[in-house]
C-alpha positions as CSV (number, residue, x, y, z in Angstrom):
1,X,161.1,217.0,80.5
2,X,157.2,216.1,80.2
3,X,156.7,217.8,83.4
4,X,158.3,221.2,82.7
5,X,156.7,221.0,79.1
6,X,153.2,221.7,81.5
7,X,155.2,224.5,83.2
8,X,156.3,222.2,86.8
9,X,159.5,222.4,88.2
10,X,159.8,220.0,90.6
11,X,161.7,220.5,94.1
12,X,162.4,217.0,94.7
13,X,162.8,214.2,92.7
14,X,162.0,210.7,94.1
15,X,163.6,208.3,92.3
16,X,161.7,204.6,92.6
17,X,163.7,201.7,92.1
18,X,164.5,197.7,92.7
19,X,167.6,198.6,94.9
20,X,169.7,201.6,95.6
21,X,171.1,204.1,92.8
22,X,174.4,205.0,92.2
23,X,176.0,207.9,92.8
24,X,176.5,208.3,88.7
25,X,172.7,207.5,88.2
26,X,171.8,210.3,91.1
27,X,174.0,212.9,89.5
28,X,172.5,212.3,86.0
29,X,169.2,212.3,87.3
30,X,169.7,215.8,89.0
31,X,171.2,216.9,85.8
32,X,168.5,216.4,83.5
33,X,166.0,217.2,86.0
34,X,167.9,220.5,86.4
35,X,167.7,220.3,90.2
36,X,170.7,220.0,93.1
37,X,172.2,216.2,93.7
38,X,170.8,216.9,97.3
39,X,167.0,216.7,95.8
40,X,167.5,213.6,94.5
41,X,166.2,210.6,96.7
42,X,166.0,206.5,96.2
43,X,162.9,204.7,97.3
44,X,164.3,201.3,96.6
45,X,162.8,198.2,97.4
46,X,162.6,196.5,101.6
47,X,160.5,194.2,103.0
48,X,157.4,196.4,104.1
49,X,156.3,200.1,102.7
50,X,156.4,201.0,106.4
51,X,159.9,201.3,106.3
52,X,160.3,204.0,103.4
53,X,159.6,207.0,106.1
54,X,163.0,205.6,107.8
55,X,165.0,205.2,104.7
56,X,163.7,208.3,102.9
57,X,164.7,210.3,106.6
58,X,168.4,208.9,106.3
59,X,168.9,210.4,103.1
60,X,168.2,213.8,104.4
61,X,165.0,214.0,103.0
62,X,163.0,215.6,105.8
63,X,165.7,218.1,106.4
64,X,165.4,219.1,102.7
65,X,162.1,219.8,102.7
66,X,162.5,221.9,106.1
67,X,165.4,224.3,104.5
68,X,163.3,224.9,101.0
69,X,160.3,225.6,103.0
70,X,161.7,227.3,105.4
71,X,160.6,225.4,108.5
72,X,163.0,225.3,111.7
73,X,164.8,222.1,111.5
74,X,163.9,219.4,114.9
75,X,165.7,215.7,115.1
76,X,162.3,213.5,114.3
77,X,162.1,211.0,117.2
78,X,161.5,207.8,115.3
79,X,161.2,205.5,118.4
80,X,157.4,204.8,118.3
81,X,157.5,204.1,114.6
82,X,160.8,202.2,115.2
83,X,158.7,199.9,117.7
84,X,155.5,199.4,115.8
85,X,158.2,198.4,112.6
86,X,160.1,195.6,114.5
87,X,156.9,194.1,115.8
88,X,155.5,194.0,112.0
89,X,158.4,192.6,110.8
90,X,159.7,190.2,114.1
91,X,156.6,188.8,114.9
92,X,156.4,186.1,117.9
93,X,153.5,184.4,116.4
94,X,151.5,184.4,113.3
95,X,147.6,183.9,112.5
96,X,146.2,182.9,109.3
97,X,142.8,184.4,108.6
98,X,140.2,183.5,106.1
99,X,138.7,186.8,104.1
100,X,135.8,185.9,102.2
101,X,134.8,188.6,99.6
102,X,133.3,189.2,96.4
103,X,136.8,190.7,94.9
104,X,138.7,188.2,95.7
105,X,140.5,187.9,92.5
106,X,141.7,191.6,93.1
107,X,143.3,192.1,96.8
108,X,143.6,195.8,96.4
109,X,139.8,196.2,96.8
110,X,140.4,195.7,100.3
111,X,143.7,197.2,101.0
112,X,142.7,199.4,103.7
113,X,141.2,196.3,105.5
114,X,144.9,194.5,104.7
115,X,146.6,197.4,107.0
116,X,144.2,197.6,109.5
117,X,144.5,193.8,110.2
118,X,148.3,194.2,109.8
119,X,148.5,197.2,112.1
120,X,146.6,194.8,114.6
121,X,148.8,191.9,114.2
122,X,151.7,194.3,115.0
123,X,149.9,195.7,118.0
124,X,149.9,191.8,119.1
125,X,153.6,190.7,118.1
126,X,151.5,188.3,115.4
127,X,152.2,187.9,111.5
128,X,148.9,188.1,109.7
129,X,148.6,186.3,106.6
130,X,145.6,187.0,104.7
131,X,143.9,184.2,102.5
132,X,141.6,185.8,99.8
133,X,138.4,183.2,99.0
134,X,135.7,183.8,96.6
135,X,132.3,183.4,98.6
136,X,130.6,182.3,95.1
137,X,133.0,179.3,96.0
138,X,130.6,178.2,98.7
139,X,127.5,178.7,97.0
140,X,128.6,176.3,94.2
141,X,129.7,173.7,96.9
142,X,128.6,173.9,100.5
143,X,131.2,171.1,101.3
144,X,134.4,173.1,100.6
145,X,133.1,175.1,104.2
146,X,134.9,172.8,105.9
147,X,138.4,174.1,104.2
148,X,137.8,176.9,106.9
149,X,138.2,175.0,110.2
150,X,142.2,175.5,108.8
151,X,141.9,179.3,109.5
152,X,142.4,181.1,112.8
153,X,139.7,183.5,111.6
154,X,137.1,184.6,109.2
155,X,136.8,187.7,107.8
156,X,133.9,189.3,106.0
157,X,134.3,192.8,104.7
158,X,132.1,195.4,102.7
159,X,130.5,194.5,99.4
160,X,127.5,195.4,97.7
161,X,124.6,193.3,95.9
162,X,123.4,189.6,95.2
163,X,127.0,188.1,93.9
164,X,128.2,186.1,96.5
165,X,126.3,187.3,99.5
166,X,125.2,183.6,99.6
167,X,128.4,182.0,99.9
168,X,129.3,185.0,102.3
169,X,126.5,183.8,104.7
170,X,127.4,180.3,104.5
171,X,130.7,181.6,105.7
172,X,129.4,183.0,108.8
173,X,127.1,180.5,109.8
174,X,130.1,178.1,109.6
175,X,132.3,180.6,112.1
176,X,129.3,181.1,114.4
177,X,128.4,177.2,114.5
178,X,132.3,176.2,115.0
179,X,133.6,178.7,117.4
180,X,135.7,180.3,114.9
181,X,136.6,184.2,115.5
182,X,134.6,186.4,113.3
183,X,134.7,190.0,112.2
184,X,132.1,191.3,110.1
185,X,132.5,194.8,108.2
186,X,129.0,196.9,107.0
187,X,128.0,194.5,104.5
188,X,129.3,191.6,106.5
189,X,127.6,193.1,109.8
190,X,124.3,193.1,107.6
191,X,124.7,189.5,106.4
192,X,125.8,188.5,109.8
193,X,122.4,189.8,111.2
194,X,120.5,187.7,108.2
195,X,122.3,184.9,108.5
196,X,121.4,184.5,112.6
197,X,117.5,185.3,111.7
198,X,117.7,182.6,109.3
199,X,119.0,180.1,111.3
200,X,118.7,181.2,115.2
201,X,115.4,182.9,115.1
202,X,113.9,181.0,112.6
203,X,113.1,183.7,110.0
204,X,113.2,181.6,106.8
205,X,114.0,183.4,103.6
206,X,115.1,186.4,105.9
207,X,116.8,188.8,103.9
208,X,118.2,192.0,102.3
209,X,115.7,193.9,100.6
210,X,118.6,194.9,98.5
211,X,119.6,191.3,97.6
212,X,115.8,190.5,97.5
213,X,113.2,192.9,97.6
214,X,110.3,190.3,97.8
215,X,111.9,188.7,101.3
216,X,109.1,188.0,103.9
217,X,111.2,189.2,106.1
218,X,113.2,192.0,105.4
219,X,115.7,192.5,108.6
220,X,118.0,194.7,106.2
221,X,116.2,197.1,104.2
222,X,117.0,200.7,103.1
223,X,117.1,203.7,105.6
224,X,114.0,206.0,106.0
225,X,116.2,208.8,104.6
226,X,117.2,206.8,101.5
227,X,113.5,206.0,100.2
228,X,112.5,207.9,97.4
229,X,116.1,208.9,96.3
230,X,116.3,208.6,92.5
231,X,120.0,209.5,91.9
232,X,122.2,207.5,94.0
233,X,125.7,209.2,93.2
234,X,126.9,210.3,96.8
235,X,123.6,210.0,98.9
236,X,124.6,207.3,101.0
237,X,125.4,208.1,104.9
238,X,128.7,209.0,104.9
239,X,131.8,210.0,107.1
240,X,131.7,210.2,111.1
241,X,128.4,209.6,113.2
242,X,128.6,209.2,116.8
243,X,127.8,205.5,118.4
244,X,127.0,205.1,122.0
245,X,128.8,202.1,123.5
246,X,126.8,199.7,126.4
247,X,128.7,199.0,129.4
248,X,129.6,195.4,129.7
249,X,129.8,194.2,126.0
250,X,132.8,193.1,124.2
251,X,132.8,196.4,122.7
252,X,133.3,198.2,125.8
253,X,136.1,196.0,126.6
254,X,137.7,196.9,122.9
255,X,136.3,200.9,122.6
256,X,136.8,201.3,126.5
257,X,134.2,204.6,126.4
258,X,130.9,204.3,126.4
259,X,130.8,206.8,123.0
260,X,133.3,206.5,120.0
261,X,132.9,208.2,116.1
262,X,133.1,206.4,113.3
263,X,133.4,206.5,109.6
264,X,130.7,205.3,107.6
265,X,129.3,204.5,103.7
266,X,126.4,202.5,103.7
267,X,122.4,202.5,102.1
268,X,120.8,199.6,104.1
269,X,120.0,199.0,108.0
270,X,118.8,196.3,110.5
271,X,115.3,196.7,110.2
272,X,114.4,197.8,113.8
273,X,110.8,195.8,113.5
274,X,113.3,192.8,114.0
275,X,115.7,194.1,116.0
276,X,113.7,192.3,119.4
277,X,113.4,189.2,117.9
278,X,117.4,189.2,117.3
279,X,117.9,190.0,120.8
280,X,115.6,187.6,121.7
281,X,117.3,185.3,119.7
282,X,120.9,185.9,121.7
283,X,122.6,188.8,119.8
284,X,123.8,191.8,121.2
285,X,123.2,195.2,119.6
286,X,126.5,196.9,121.8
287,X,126.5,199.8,119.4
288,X,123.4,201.8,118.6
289,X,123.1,205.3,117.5
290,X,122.1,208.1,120.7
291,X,118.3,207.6,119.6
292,X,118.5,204.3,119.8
293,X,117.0,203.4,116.0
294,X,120.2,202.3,114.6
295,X,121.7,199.2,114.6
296,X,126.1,200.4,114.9
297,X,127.6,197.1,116.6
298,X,126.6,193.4,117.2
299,X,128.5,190.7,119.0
300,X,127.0,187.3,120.0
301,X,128.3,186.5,124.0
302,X,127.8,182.7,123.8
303,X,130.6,182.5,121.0
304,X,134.7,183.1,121.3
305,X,134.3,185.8,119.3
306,X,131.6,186.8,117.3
307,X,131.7,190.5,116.3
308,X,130.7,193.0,113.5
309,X,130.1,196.9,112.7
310,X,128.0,199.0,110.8
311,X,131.0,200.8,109.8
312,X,134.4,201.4,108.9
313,X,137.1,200.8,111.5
314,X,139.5,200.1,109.0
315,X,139.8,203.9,108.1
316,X,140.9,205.3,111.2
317,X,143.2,202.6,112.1
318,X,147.2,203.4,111.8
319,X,150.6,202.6,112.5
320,X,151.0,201.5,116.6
321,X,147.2,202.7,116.5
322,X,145.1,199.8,115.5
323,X,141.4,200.1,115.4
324,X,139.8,198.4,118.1
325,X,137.4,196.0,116.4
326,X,140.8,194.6,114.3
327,X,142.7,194.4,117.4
328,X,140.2,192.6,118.9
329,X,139.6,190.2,115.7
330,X,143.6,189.5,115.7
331,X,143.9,189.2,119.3
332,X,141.2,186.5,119.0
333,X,142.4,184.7,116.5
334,X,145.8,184.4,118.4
335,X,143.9,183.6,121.8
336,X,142.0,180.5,120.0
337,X,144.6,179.6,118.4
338,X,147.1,179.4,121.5
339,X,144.0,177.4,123.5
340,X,143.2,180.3,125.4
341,X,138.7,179.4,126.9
342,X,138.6,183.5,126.3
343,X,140.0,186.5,124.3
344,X,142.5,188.4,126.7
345,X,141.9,192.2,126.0
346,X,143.2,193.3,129.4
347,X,146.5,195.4,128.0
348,X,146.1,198.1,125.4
349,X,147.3,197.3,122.0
């Protein structure tokens, strides 16, 4: 009634609901929403949201919407989708992986990161189970690090700011020093990069200029083309910029081209005064931008996996198409924790 009051008549009604409706319930519902019993469809509750497509299909859903619009009617071939569902939900294996954010407390800040890891852990028959930690955790108590060597991996995603960046580091110096698998997401790939000039190059009090602006050495510090910006609403560098790949990295073995797009939101850089001494140091910029003055892709060689990105991989990763950089984390992960000396990356996910 609310709807037509603003003057919409809906098409199709979707009815959402713990378990299916009755046929009573569905005819009422039609009824009042003055629309045929054939418009009226139950999204009820199953085991993963990657099933509704399927169940909404069997109720003639898709062949609805073809006859109203009036679109040619085809028999949707559901096999791929079918495949990718029973390896999500009939995993052979399962991986338990340490993300250590700032919004911990709320696990639908990093929901899109939740998929991607899930749509890897399908692509490798594996159950990922995600274990949300506050990183202020290990800035109040350095000990509680070791409650990581229980997780097949450690995750650090986006973030912004002082809070927790601390704790954040801690985290990946721990990863790094104990051969845990690492993935590190634009804020993580920044505090990965600070975190290895404090304690590989020996850059004490290295630093963000964002989480410090006084740092004697600034290795993260804002772009050229962000300096003198007053207004920040929607000036960072967004959406796709092209990264060219080096032959004979790790992420050549995951990206398999030696150029790849991807989607970005970020302020802050390596600083590429630094960028030698890193190298110099053992890391691995695998990812630059074509001119070479941006810092896309890092990866350490001496370590089982040690790997992070400028941007977001997470946002073009989908259903029986993981991103790389996730399937490569979850492969990881499964790898060490089967006692596998190396990652395998040999088949495609």
């Amino acid at each position: 009634n609310e709807l037509r009051r603003i003057g919409i008549q809906p098409d199709i009604i979707v009815a959402r609901c713990s378990r299916k409706i009755d046929y009573e319930t569905l005819r009422k519902i039609a009824l009042f929403g003055t629309i045929p019993e054939n418009a009226v469809f139950c999204s009820y509750n199953v085991e993963s949201i990657y099933k509704v497509p399927l169940i909404l299909d069997e109720q003639g859903m898709g062949s609805f919407i073809c006859r109203r619009l009036g679109l040619s009617e085809n028999s949707p071939n559901y096999d791929e989708w079918k495949r990718f569902l029973d390896a999500l939900l009939n995993p052979h294996y399962e991986v338990d992986i340490a993300l250590v954010g700032k919004y911990a407390g709320l696990v639908d800040s990093y929901v899109s990161m939740n998929e991607a890891l899930r749509h890897a852990g399908a692509a490798c028959k594996t159950k990922v189970t995600i274990h949300y930690i506050e990183a202020e955790t290990f800035e109040e108590n350095s000990k509680k690090l070791e409650t990581l060597k229980q997780f097949d991996g450690i995750f650090v995603p986006y973030g912004f700011g002082p809070r927790g960046a601390e704790g954040k580091i801690k985290a990946i110096q721990f990863a790094r020093e104990n051969g845990i698998p690492f993935l590190g997401i634009c804020y993580g790939f920044q505090l990965a990069v600070i975190e290895f000039a404090r304690n590989v190059c020996g850059l004490e009090g290295a630093n963000s200029t964002e989480i410090d602006p006084e740092t004697p050495y600034p290795v993260i510090d804002l772009m050229p083309e962000q300096r003198g910006i007053e207004y920040k609403g929607a000036t960072m560098r967004l959406g796709a910029h092209k990264i060219i790949i080096k032959p004979e990295t790790l992420a050549y073995k995951l990206y398999k081209s030696e150029e790849i797009y991807e989607r970005h939101r970020h302020r802050f850089e390596v600083n590429l005064e630094y960028a030698e001494k890193l190298k110099k140091g053992g890391l691995v910029f695998s990812g630059m931008s074509p001119d070479g003055k941006r810092m896309e892709i890092l990866e350490l060689p001496s370590h089982f996996f040690f790997f992070a990105s400028q941007f977001h991989g997470e946002f073009k990763s989908r259903p029986g198409r993981p991103d790389p950089e996730y399937y490569g984390f979850v492969k990881a992960c499964l790898n060490k924790k089967l006692g596998k000396p190396k990652p395998e990356f040999n088949e495609d996910p």
